[in-house]
C-alpha positions in Angstrom: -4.0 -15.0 -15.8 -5.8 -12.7 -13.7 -10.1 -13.3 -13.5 -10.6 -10.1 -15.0 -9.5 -9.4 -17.7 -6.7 -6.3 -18.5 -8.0 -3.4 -19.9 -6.6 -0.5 -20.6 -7.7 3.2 -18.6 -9.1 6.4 -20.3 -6.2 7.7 -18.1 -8.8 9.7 -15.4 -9.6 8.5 -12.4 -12.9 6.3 -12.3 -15.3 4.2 -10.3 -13.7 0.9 -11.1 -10.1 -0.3 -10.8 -8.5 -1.9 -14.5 -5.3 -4.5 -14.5 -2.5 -2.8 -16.7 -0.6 -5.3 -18.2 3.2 -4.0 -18.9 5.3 -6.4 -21.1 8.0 -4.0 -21.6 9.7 -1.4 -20.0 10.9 2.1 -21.6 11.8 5.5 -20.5 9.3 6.9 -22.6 6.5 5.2 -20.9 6.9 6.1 -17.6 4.9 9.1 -17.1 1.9 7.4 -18.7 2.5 4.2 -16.0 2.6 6.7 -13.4 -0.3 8.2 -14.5 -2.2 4.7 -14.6 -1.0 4.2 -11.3 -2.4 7.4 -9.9 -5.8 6.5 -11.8 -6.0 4.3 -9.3 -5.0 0.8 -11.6 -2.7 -1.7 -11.1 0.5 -2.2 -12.8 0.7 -6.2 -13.2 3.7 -8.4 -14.2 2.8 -12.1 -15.4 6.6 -13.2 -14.3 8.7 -10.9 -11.5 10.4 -7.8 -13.2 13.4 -8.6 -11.4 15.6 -11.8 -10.2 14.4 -13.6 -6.7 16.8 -16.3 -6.5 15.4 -19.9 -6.4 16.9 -20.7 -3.6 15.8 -17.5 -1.6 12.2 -18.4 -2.5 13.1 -22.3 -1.2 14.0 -20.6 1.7 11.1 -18.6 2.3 8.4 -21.4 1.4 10.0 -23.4 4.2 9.6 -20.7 6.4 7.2 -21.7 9.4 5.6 -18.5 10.7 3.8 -18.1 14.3 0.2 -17.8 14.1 0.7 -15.0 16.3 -1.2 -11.7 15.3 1.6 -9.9 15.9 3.5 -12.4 13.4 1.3 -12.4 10.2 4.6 -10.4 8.8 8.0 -10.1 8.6 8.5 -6.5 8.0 12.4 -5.6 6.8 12.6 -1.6 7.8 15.2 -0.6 5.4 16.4 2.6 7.0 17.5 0.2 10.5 18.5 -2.4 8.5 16.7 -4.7 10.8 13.7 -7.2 10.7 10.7 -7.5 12.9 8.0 -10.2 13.1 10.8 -13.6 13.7 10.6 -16.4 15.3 13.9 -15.6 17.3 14.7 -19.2 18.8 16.1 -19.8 15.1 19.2 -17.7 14.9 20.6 -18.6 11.5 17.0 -18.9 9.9 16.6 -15.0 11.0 19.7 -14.2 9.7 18.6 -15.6 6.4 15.4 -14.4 6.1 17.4 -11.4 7.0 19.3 -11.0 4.0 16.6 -12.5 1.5 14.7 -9.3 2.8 17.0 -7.1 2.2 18.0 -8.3 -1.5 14.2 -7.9 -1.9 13.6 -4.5 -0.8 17.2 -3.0 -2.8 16.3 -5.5 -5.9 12.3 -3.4 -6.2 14.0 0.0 -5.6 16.2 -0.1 -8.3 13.5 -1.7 -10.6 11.0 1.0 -9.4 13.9 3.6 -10.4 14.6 2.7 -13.2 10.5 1.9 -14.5 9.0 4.9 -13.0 11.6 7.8 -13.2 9.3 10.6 -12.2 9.1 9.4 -9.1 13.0 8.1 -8.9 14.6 9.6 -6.0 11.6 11.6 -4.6 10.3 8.5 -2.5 11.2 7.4 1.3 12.0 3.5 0.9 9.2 2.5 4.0 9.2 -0.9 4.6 9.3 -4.0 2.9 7.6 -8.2 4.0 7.0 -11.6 3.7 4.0 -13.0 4.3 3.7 -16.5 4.9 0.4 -17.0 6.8 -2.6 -17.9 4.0 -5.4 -14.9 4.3 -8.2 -17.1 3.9 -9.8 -17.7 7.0 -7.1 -15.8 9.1 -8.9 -14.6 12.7 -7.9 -10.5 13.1 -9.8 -7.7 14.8 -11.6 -5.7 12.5 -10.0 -3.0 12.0 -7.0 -5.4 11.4 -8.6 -7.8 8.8 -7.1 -7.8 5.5 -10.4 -9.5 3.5 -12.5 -6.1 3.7 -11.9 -3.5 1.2 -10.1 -0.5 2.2 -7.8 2.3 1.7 -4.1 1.8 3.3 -2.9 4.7 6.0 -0.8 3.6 8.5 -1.2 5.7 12.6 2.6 5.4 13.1 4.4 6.4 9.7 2.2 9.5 8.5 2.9 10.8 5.0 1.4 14.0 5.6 0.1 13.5 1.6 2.3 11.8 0.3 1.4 8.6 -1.6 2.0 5.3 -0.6 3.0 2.8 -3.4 3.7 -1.0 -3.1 4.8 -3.7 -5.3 3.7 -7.5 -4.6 4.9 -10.6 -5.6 3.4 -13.9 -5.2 5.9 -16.4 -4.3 3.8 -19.3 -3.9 4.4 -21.9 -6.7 0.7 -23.2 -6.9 -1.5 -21.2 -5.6 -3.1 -17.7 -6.7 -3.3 -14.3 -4.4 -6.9 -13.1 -4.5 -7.7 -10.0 -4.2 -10.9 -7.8 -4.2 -11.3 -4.4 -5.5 -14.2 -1.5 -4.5 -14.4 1.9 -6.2 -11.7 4.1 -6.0 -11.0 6.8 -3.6 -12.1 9.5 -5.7 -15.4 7.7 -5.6 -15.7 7.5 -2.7 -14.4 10.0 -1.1 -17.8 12.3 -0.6 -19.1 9.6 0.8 -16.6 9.3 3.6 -15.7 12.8 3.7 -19.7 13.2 5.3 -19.3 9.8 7.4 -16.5 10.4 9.2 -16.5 14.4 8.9 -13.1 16.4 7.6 -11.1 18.4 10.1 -11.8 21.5 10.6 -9.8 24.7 8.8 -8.7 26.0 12.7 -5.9 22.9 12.7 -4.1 25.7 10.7 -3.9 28.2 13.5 -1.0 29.4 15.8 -2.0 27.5 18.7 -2.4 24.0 17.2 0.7 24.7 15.6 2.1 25.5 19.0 0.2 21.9 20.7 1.9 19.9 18.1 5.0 21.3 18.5 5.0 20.4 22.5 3.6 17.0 21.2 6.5 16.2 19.1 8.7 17.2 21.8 7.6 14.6 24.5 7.4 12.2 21.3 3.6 11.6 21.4 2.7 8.8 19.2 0.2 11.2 17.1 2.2 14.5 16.7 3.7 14.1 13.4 -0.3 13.3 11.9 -1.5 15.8 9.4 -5.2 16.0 9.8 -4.4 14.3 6.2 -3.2 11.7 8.3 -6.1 11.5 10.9 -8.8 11.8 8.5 -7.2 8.7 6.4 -6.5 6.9 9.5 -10.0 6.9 10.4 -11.2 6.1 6.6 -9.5 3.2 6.7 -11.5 1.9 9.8 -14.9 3.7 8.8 -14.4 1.5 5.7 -14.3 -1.8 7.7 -16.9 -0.8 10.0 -19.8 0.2 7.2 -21.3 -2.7 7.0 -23.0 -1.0 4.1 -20.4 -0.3 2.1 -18.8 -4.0 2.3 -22.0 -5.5 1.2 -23.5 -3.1 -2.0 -20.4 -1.3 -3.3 -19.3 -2.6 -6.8 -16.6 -5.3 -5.8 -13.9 -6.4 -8.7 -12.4 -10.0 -8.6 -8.8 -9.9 -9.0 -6.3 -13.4 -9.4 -2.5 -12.8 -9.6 -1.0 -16.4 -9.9 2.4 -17.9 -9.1 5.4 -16.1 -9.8 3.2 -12.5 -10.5 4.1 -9.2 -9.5 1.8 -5.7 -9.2 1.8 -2.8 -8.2 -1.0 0.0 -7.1 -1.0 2.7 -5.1 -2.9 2.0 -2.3 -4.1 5.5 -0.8 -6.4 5.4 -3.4 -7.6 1.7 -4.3 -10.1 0.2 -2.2 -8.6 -3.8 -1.9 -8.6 -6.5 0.3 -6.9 -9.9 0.1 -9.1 -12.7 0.0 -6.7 -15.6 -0.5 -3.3 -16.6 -0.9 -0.5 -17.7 1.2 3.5 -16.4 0.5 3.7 -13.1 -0.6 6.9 -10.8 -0.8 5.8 -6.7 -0.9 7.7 -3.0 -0.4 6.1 0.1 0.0 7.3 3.6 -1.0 6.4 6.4 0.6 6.3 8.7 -2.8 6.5 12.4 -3.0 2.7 14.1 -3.9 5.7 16.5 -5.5 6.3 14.0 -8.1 3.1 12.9 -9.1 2.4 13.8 -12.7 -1.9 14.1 -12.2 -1.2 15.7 -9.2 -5.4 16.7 -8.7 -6.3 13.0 -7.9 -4.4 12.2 -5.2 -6.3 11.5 -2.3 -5.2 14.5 -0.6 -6.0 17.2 -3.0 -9.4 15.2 -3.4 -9.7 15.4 0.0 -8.5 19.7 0.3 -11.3 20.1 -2.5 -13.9 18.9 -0.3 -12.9 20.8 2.9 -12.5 23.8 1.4 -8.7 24.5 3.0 -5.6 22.5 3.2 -5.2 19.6 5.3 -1.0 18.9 5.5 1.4 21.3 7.2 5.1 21.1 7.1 
């Protein structure tokens, strides 16, 4: 079982993340396990939700990954149909891992459908991975090092605030994934908010408007980032860089073992992985339109502070 204990939320966002144990599915709780979610706890399974064949997992525990940096995942992108992150000299193992992917990714969609309809049909399907190097100990740049807490945003899919969701599971058949929890973003936010500074109101006006226009025409990296996006961006490194933060905020110890499965939305819990080798995980991209506590999503925390919105269409 996990080190700390479940508990169940007061349902309003917090300064500390609790483990919601779900032992049963029903329609009528799925606006309060969205709402747990956007608290900013974890949904946990004790055994997966849905079937991963035993010999798909066989398949991927034999799986001998590159230490490359560029390699610490497979990443399935759903809307290519295509993988990234092989070692290519092995044709039919690619193909394989190919498929398991893909069975994967279509397997947690419908599960997510059918769990959390208020968010059925009002997500992007983003990408799903395998990870097969073990975290502890694994050499990354900083602002690539999974073992500091942080909030996720990633500089080449913006959501321009839009919430990004992803289930785990732990595939390993011995050994625990370890995570670490700090406060919440709503916690923490302020505190960021003055670190890194929030843009400014004038992204609104007719000539940015007209610069990222031109910058989405010559397909510049950066053009589709809200100032949502940007600010996030940099959070997420600000985070790893404080060395203050890493050492005095109030951490939370977190073990799922073998054959476990969570979910969290990650905008908005602080985590880092300490431990744990072979991991399966798919992220949604999920409307801020379908949230049902709308007010704590990082975004509208975020729009609070500054005074003026911070997404554009």
């Amino acid at each position: 079982m996990p080190a700390t204990s479940p508990a169940h939320s007061q349902n309003t966002a917090a300064e500390t993340t609790n483990l919601i144990t779900v032992s049963r599915t029903s329609p009528r709780e799925a606006t309060s396990l969205c709402e747990e979610l956007e608290c900013g706890n974890i949904l946990y399974f004790s055994e997966p939700p849905f079937l991963i064949p035993a010999e798909d997992r066989e398949a991927l525990l034999g799986q001998k990954q590159s230490s490359a940096a560029f390699h610490k995942n497979v990443a399935y992108r759903p809307a290519e149909d295509r993988v990234t992150g092989l070692d290519e000299s092995d044709a039919a193992g690619a193909e394989r891992l190919h498929a398991i992917l893909r069975g994967y990714s279509q397997s947690a969609m419908k599960f997510l459908g059918e769990l959390l309809t208020p968010y059925a049909g009002k997500w992007k399907l983003d990408y799903a991975s395998f990870r097969p190097i073990e975290e502890r100990g694994r050499v990354a740049r900083l602002h690539a090092r999974n073992d500091l807490p942080h909030v996720d945003a990633f500089p080449t899919r913006p959501t321009n605030g839009d919430r990004i969701l992803r289930l785990f599971t732990n595939i390993n058949p011995t050994q625990s994934r370890v995570w670490m929890t700090a406060p919440p973003f709503a916690a923490i936010a302020p505190y960021f908010a003055k670190s890194v500074g929030l843009p400014a109101a004038q992204w609104q006006g007719a000539l940015s408007a007209s610069l990222r226009k031109l910058a989405r025409a010559v397909n510049w990296p950066g053009a589709r980032r809200s100032p949502y996006d940007q600010f996030m961006h940099a959070c997420h490194n600000a985070m790893k860089e404080d060395t203050a933060f890493q050492q005095s905020a109030a951490m939370q110890r977190w073990e799922f073992p073998p054959n476990a499965t969570w979910m969290v939305l990650t905008d908005c819990v602080s985590h880092a992985v300490l431990e744990g080798q072979y991991a399966l995980e798919q992220t949604f991209i999920i409307s801020r339109a379908a949230m049902v506590r709308p007010e704590l999503a990082p975004v509208a925390i975020l729009e609070r502070l500054a005074g003026h919105p911070l997404t554009g269409a």
